[in-house]
Backbone bond lengths (Angstrom), bond angles and torsions (degrees), N, CA, C in turn:
res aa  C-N    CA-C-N  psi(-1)  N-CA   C-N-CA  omega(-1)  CA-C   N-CA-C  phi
1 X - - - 1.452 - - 1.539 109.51 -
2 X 1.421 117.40 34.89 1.511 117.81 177.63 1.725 99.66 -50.46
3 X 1.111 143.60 -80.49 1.673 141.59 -167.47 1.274 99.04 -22.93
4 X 1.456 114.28 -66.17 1.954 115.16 -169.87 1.525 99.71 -54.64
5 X 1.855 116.95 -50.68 1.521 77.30 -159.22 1.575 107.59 -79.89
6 X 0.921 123.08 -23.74 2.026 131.68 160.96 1.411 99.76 -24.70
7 X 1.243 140.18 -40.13 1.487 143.97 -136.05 2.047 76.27 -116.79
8 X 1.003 110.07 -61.23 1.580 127.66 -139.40 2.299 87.04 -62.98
9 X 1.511 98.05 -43.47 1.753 97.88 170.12 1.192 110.22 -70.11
10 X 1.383 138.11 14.19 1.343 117.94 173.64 1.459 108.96 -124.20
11 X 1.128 130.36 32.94 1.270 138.07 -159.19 1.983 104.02 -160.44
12 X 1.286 125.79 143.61 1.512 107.56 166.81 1.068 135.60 -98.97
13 X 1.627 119.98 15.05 1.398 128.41 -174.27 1.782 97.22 -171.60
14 X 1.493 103.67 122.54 1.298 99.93 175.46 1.598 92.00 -144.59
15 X 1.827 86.95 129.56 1.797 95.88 172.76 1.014 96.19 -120.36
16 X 1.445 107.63 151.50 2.091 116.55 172.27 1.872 93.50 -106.19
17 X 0.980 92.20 144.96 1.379 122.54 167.23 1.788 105.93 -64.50
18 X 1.733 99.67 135.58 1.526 102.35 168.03 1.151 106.55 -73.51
19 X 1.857 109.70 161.25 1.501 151.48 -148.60 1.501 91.32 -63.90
20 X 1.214 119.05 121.88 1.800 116.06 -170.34 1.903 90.66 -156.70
21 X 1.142 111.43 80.98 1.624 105.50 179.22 1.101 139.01 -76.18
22 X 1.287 92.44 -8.20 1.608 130.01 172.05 1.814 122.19 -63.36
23 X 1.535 88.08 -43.34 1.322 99.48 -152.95 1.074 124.65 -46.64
24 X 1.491 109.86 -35.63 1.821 113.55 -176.27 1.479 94.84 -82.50
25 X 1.336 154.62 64.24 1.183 142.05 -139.28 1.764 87.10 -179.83
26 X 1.037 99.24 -71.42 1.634 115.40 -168.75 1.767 102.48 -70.72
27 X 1.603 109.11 -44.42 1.591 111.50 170.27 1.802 99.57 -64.24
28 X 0.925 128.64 -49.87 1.566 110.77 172.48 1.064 138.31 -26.73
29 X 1.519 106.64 -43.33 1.599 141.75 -174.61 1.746 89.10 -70.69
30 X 1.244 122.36 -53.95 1.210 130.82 -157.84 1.894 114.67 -58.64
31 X 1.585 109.47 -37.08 1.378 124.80 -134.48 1.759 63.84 -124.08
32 X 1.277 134.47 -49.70 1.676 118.20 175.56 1.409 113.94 -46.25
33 X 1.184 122.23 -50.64 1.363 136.34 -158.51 1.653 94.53 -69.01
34 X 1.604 118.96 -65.20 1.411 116.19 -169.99 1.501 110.66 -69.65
35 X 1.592 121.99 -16.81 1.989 112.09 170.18 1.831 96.11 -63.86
36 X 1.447 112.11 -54.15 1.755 99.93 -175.21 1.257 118.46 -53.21
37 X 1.810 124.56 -37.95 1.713 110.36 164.24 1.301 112.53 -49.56
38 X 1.288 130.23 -37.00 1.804 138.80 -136.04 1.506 81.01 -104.67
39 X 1.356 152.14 -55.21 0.989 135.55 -178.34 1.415 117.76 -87.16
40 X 1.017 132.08 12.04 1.492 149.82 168.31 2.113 116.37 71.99
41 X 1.770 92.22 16.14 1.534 74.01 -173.06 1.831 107.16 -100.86
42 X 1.144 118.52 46.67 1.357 139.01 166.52 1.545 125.61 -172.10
43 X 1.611 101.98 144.64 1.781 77.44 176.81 1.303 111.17 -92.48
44 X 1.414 122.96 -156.92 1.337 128.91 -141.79 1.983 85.24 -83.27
45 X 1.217 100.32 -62.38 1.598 117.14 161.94 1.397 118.85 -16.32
46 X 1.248 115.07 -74.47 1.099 120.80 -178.20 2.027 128.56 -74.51
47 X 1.007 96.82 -17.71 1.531 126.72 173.76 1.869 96.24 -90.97
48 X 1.153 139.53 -56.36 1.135 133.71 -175.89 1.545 105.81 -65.13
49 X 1.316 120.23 -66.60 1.745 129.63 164.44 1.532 106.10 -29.69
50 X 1.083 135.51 -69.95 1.355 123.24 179.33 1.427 123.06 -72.11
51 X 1.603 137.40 -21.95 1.555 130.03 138.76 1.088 121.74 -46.80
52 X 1.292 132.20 -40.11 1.894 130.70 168.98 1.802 108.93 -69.87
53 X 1.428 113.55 -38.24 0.990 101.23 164.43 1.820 130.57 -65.30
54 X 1.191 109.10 -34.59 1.676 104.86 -176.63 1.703 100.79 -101.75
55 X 1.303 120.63 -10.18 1.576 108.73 139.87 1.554 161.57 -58.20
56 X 1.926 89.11 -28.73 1.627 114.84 137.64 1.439 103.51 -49.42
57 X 1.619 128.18 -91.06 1.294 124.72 -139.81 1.522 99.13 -57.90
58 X 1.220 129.82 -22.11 1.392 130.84 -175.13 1.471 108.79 -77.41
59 X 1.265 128.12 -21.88 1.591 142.21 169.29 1.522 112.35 -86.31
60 X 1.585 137.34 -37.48 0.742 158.35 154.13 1.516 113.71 -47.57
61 X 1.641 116.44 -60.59 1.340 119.11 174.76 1.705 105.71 -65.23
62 X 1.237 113.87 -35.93 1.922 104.98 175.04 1.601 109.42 -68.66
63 X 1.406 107.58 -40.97 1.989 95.10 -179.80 1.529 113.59 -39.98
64 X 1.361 103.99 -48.49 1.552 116.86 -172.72 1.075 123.61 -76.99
65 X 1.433 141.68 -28.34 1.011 160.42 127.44 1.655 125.32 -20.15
66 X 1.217 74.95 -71.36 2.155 91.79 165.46 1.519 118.63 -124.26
67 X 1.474 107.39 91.67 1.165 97.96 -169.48 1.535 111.88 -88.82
68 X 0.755 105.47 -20.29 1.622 126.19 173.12 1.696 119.57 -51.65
69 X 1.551 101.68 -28.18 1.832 119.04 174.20 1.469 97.38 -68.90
70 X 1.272 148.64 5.59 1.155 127.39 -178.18 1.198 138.00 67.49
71 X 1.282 106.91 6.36 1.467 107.30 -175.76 1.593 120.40 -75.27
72 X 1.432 127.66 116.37 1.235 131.91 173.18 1.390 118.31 -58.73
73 X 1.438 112.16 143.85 1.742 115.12 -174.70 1.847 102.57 -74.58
């Protein structure tokens, strides 16, 4: 991990975030939903409703996957 700690001396406190494999996954959902408000072919509603929806199956597909991460149903 030479880069992190290279990165880690130039800074005075660096925390990493817990094991979340998802995450850039679920922010996808997030930044999809607000281009369809921003380009007008959904509303905010309907663009938000379907990111929570395929953010479940994306939380759902990690329980099962890794069940061992702890994630509660």
């Amino acid at each position: 991990m030479q880069v992190q700690f290279a990165f880690a001396k130039q800074i005075p406190t660096m925390m990493y975030p817990p094991r979340t494999p998802v995450l850039f996954e679920l922010g996808l959902e997030l930044d999809l939903a607000a281009e369809k408000v921003i380009r007008g072919t959904a509303s905010a509603k309907e663009a938000l409703d379907l990111a929570q929806a395929n953010s479940q199956r994306v939380i759902e597909r990690d329980r099962i996957e890794n069940p061992a991460s702890g994630a509660k149903p």
